[in-house]
NUNU-97305 format. One line per field, with one value per residue: residue in one letter; residue number from 0; x, y, z of N, C-alpha, C, CB in turn. Coordinates in steps of 0.001 Angstrom, whole numbers, padded with zeros to 6 digits. Glycine has a CB too. Example, Ala and Ser with C-alpha at 12.3 -4.5 7.8 and 13.67 -1.06 7.14 Angstrom:
2
res = [A / S]
n = [0 / 1]
n_east = [013190 / 012850]
n_north = [-005690 / -002250]
n_up = [007800 / 007080]
ca_east = [012300 / 013670]
ca_north = [-004500 / -001060]
ca_up = [007800 / 007140]
c_east = [013200 / 012900]
c_north = [-003300 / 000030]
c_up = [007800 / 007870]
cb_east = [011308 / 014084]
cb_north = [-004473 / -000598]
cb_up = [009046 / 005725]
***
This chain:
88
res = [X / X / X / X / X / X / X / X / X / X / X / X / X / X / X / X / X / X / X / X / X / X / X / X / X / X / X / X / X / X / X / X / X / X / X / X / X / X / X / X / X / X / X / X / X / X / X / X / X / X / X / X / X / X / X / X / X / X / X / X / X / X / X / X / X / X / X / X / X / X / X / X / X / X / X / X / X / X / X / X / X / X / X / X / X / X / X / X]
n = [0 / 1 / 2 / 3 / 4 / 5 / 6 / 7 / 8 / 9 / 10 / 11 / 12 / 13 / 14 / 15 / 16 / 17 / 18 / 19 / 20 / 21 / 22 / 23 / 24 / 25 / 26 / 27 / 28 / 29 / 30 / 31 / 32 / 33 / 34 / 35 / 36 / 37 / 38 / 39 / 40 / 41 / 42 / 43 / 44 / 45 / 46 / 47 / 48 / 49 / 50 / 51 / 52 / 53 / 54 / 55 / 56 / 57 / 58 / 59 / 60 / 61 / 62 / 63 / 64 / 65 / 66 / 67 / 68 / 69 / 70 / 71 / 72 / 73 / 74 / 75 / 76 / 77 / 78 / 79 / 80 / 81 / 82 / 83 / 84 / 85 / 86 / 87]
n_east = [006782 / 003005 / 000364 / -002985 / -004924 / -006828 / -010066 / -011948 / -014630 / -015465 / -016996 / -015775 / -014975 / -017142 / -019015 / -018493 / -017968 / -015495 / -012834 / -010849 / -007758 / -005986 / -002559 / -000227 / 003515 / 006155 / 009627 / 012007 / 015070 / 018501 / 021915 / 024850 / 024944 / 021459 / 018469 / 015761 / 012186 / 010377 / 008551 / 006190 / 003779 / 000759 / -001260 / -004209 / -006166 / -009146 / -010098 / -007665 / -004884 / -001924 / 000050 / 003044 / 005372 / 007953 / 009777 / 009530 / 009030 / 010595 / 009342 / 006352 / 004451 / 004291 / 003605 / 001318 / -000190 / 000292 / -001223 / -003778 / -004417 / -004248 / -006398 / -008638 / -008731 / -009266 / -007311 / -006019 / -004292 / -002884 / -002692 / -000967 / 002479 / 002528 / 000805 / 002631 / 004890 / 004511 / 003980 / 006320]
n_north = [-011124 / -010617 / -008969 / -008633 / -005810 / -004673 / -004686 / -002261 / -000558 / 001275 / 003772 / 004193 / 007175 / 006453 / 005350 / 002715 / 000006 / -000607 / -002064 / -002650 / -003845 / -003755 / -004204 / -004768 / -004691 / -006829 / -007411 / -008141 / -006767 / -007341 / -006546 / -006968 / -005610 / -004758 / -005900 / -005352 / -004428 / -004289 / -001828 / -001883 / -001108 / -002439 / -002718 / -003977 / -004196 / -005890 / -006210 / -006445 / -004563 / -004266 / -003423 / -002763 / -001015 / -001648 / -001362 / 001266 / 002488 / 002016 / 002012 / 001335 / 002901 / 004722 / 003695 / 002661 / 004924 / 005772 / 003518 / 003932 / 006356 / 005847 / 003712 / 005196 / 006818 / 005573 / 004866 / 003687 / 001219 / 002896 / 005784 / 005250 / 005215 / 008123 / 009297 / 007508 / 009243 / 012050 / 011857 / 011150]
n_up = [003213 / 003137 / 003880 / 003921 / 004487 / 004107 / 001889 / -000901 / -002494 / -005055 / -007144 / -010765 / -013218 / -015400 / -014230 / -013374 / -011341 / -009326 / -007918 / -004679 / -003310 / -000475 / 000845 / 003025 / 002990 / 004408 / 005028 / 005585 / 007833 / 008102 / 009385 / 010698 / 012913 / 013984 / 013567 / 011569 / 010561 / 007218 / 005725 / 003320 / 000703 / -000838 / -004080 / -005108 / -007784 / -008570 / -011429 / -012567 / -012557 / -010793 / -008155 / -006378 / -003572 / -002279 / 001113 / 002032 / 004371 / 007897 / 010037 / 012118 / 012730 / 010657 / 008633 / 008872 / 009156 / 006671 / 005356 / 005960 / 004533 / 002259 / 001964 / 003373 / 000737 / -001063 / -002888 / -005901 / -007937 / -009902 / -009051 / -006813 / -006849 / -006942 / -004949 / -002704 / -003038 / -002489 / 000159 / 001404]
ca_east = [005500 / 002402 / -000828 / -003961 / -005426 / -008663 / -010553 / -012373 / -015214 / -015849 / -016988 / -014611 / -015736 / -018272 / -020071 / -018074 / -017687 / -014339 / -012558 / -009433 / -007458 / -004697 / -001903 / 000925 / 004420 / 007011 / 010609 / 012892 / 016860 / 019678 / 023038 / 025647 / 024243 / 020406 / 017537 / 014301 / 011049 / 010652 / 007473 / 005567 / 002834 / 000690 / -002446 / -004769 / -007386 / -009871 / -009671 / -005897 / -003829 / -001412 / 001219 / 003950 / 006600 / 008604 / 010902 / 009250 / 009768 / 010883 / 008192 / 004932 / 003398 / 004410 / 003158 / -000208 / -000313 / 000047 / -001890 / -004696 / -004289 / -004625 / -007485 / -009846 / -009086 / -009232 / -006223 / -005661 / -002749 / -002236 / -001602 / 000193 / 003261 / 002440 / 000528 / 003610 / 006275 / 004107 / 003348 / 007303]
ca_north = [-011441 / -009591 / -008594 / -008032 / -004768 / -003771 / -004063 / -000714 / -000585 / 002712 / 004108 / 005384 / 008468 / 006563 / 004742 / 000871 / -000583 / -000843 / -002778 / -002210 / -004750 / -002962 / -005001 / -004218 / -005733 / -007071 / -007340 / -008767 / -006155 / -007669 / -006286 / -007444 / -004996 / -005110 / -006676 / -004479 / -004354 / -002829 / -001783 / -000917 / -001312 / -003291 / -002343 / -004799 / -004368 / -006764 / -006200 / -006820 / -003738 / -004301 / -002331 / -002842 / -000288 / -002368 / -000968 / 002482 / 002739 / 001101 / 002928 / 000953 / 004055 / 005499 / 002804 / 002992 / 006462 / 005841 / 003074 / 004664 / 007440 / 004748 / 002962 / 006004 / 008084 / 004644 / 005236 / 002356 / 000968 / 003958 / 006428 / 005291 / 005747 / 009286 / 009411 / 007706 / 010255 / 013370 / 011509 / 011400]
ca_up = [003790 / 002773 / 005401 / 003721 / 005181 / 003764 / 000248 / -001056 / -003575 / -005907 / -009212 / -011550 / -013946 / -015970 / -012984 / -013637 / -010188 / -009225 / -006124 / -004738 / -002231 / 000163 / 001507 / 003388 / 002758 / 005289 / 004364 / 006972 / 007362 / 008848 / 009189 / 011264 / 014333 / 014127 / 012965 / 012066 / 009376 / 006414 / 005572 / 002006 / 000281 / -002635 / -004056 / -006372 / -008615 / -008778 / -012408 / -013179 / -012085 / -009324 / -008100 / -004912 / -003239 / -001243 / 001701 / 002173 / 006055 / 008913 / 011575 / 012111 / 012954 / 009811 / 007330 / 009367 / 008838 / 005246 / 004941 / 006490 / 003683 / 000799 / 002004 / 003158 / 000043 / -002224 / -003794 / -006680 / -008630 / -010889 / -008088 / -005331 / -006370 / -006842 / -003346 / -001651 / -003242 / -001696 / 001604 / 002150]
c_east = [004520 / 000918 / -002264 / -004840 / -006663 / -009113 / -011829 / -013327 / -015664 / -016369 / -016253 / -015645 / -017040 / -019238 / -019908 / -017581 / -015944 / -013472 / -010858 / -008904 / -005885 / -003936 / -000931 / 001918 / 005317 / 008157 / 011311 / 014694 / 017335 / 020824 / 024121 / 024893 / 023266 / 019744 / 016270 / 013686 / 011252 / 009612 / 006874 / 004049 / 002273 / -001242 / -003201 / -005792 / -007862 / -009936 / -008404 / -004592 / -003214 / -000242 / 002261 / 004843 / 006980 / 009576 / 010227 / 009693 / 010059 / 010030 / 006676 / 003954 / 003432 / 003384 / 001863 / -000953 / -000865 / -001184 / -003656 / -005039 / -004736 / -005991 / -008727 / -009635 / -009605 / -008716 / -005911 / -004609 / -001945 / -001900 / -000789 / 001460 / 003397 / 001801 / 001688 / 004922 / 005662 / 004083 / 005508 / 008142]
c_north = [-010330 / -009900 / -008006 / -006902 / -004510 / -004252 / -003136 / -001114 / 001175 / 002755 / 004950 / 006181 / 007775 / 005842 / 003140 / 001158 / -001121 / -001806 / -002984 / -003695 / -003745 / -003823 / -004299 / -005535 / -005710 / -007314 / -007154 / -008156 / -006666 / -007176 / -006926 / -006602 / -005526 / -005657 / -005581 / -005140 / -003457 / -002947 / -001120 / -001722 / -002029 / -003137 / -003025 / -004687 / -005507 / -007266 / -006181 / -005997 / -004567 / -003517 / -002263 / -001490 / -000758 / -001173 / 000696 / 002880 / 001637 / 001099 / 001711 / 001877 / 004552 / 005009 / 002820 / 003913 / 006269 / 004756 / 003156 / 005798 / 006726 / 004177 / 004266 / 006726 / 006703 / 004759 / 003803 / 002698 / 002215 / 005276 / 006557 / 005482 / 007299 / 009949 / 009259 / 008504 / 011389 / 012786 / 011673 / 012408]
c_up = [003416 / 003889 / 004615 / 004480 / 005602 / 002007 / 000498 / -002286 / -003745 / -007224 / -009574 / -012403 / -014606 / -015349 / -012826 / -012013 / -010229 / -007703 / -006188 / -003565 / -002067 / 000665 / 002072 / 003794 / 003947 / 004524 / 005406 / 006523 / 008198 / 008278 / 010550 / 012883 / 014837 / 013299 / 012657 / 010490 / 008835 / 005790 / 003944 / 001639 / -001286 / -002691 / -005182 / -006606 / -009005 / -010125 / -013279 / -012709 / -010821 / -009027 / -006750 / -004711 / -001747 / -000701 / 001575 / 003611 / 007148 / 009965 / 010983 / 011853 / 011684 / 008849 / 007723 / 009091 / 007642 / 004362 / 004879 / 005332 / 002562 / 001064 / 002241 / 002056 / -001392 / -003504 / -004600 / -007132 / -008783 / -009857 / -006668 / -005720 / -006075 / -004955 / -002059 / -001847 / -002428 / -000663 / 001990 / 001953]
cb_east = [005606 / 002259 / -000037 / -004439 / -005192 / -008441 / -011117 / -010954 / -016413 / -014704 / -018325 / -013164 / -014672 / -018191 / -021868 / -016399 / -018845 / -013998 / -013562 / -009165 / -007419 / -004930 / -001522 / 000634 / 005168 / 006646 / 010672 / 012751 / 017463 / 019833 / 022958 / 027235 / 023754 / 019950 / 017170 / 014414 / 009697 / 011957 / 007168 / 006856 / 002589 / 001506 / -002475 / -004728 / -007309 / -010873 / -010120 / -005789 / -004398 / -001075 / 000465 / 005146 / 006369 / 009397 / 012506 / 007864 / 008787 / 012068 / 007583 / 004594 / 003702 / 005710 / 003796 / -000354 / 001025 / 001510 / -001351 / -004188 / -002912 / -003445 / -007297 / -010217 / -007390 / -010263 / -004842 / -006532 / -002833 / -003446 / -001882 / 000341 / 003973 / 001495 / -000485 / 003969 / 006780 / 002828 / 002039 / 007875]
cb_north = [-011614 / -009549 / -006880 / -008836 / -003938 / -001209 / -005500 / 000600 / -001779 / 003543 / 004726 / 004577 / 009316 / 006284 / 005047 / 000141 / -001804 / 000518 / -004858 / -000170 / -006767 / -001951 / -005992 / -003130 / -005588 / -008045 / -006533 / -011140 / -004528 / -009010 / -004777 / -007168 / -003759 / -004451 / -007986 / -002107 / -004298 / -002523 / -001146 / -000961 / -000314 / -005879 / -000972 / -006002 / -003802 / -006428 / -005699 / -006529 / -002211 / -005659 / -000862 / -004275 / 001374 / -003804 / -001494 / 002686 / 003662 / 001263 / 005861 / 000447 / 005217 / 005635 / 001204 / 003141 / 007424 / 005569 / 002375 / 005192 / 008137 / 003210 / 001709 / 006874 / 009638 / 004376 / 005874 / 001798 / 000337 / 004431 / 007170 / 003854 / 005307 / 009528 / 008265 / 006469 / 010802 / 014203 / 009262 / 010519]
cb_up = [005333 / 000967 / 006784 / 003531 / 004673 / 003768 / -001018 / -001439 / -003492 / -006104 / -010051 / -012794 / -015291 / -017165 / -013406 / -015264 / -010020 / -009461 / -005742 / -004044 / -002714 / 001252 / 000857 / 004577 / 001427 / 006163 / 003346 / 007032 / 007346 / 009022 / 008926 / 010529 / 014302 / 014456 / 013956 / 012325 / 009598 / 005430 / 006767 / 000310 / 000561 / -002660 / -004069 / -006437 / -009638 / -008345 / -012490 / -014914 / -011695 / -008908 / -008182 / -004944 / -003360 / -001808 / 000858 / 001856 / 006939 / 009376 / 011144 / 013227 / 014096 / 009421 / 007053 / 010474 / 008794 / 004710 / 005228 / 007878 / 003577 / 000576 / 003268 / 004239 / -000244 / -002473 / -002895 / -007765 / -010178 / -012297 / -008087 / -004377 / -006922 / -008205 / -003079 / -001251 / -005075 / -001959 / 001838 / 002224]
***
């Protein structure tokens, strides 16, 4: 399941309008015990990029955290994964 968040508009270095769309992914764990979410992220350029990292955490709070981090800094495709390797 995916949750549209937010979309972001910016200029990159030479002043081209850019637009971002944030989503956040769902991803349903079962094991014989419990049941929980598993939370990541997907980030699309209006212009073609896209980019997912499924299964990052299980915490609401966490992925909020993070998603919160992506959308005010208007982090696109090309570095989230780099954003979500330092964030954990």
């Amino acid at each position: 399941m995916e949750i549209k968040i937010a979309t972001r508009q910016c200029a990159d270095q030479r002043g081209n309008p850019r637009r971002f769309h944030y989503f956040l992914t769902v991803d349903q764990e079962e094991t014989p015990r419990f049941f929980c979410e598993n939370y990541g992220v997907r980030i699309a350029e209006e212009s073609g990029g896209d980019i997912s990292i499924p299964g990052i955490t299980t915490s609401a709070a966490r992925i909020d955290e993070l998603m919160a981090l992506l959308v005010d800094n208007r982090v696109g495709p090309a570095g989230l994964s780099d954003v979500v390797a330092d964030w954990l």
